[in-house]
C-alpha positions, -999 to +999 in steps of 0.1 A: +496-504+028+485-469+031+514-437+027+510-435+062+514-472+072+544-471+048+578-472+068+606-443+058+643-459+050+669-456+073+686-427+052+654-412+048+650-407+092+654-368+099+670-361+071+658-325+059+663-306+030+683-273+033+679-243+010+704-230-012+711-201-034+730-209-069+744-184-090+762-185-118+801-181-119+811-147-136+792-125-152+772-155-169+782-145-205+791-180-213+753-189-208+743-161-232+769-175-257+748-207-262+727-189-283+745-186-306+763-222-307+733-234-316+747-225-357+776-248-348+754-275-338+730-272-370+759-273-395+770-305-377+736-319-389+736-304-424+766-321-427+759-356-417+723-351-428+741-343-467+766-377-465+742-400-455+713-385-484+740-404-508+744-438-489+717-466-492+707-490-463+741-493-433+746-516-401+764-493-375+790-519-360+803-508-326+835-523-304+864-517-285+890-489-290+914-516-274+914-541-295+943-550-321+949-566-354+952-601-346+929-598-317+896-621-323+872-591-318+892-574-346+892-606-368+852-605-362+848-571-369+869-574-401+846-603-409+817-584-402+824-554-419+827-578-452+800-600-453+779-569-450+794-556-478+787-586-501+751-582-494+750-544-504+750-527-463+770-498-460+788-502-427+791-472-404+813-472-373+827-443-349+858-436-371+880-448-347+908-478-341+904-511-325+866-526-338+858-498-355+887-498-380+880-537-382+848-532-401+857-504-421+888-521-431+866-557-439+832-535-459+863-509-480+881-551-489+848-557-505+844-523-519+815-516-502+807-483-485+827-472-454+814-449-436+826-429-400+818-411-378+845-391-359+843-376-333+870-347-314+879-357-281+904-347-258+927-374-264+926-364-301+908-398-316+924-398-352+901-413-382+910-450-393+926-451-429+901-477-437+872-448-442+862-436-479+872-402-483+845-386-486+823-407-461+843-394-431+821-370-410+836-354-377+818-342-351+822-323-316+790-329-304+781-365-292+744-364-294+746-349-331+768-381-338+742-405-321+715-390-338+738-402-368+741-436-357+707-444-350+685-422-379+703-446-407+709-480-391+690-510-400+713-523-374+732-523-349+759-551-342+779-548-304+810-560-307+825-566-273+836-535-257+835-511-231+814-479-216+809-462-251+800-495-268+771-498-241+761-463-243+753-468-281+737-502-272+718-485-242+707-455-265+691-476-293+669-498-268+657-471-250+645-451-279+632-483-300+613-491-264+601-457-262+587-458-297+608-427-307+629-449-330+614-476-355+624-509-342+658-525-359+677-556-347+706-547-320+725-577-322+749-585-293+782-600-310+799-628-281+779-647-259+806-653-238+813-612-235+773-603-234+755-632-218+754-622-182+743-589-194+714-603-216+705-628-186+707-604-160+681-580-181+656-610-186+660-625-152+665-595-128+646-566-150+614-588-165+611-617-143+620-605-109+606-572-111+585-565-144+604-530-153+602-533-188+582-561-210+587-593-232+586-573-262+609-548-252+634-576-259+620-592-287+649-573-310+677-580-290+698-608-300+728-628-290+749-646-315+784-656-321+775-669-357+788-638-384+762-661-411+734-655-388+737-620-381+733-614-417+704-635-416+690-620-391+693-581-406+681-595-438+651-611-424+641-585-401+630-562-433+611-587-457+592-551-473+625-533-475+647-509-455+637-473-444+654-447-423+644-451-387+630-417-379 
């Protein structure tokens, strides 16, 4: 079918686009002020960049705010957060409660390194107490802070949450697709919580209409099993760990 055999949709029928003029509010000095925030934004980096220079290989373990202690998400982040202590990972998380505390509180009960990444929001997120003193890193910028999370990951394990947990998830498998990240294991924690997510990416985005490719899911996993998580971090680096980009 040719461009002009090719019928318009219904919203699309004498529709027209009108012109308009958009200035800025003021005097526009808070534009010119960007300049000069760009100093804020590099020492965010320097910071981060000088933490993580003294921490070997980490999993990044993400979650729900919501959760609670007694709460099996937090009982499987705490067991998380050990086990990948006892095989030497550092874990990282966003600093926060719920999950996150969960898995610093499980990898500092083993003694291994606990890492977080804080960052300021409006509803003033306070650091967990389960963070090493001086592996606590606090941001205002949220891209700074995923550029964090995903240069020094060999992991990333998705605990059952909600709209920030899948906007780290979505962030990693776009840039691993893309080829701007090197490809590590993004591991899906709950089959009961992720399946219809993972199903509905296989069925509706590769089968049904081809918009991405086999391989672009060939490091995503679903478990439920903590023992084969490990496995499957362990495994996925048989010539050793490196940062990701």
């Amino acid at each position: 079918m040719d461009d002009q055999e090719r019928k318009k949709p219904d919203w699309a029928a004498g529709q027209e686009l009108k012109s308009h003029t958009v200035t800025p509010h003021g005097d526009g000095s808070e534009f010119m002020a960007d300049g000069w925030r760009v100093f804020k934004i590099m020492a965010e980096f320097v910071n981060g960049f000088e933490t993580m220079s003294r921490v070997g290989p980490a999993v990044s373990v993400f979650g729900s705010t919501r959760v609670r202690e007694g709460d099996p998400e937090y009982q499987l982040g705490e067991t998380m957060g050990r086990m990948l202590a006892d095989v030497g990972l550092a874990v990282i998380t966003g600093g926060g409660p719920g999950a996150m505390e969960a898995a610093n509180k499980g990898a500092q009960s083993r003694g291994g390194a606990s890492i977080g990444f804080n960052i300021k929001l409006p509803n003033q997120q306070r650091p967990n107490p389960y963070i090493d003193y001086d592996k606590l890193v606090t941001f205002e910028y949220f891209f700074v802070r995923k550029v964090m999370f995903l240069k020094y990951s060999q992991a990333f394990i998705v605990l059952p949450g909600g709209f920030g947990t899948l906007d780290e998830f979505a962030e990693a498998i776009t840039l691993i697709q893309t080829g701007k990240s090197q490809k590590f294991p993004v591991i899906m924690m709950g089959s009961e919580y992720w399946g219809d997510l993972y199903r509905w990416f296989r069925k509706r985005m590769l089968e049904e209409n081809g918009f991405i490719s086999e391989a672009d899911l060939d490091f995503i996993f679903i478990e439920d099993d903590p023992l084969k998580v490990i496995d499957i971090i362990l495994s996925f680096y048989p010539e050793g760990y490196s940062i990701n980009f």
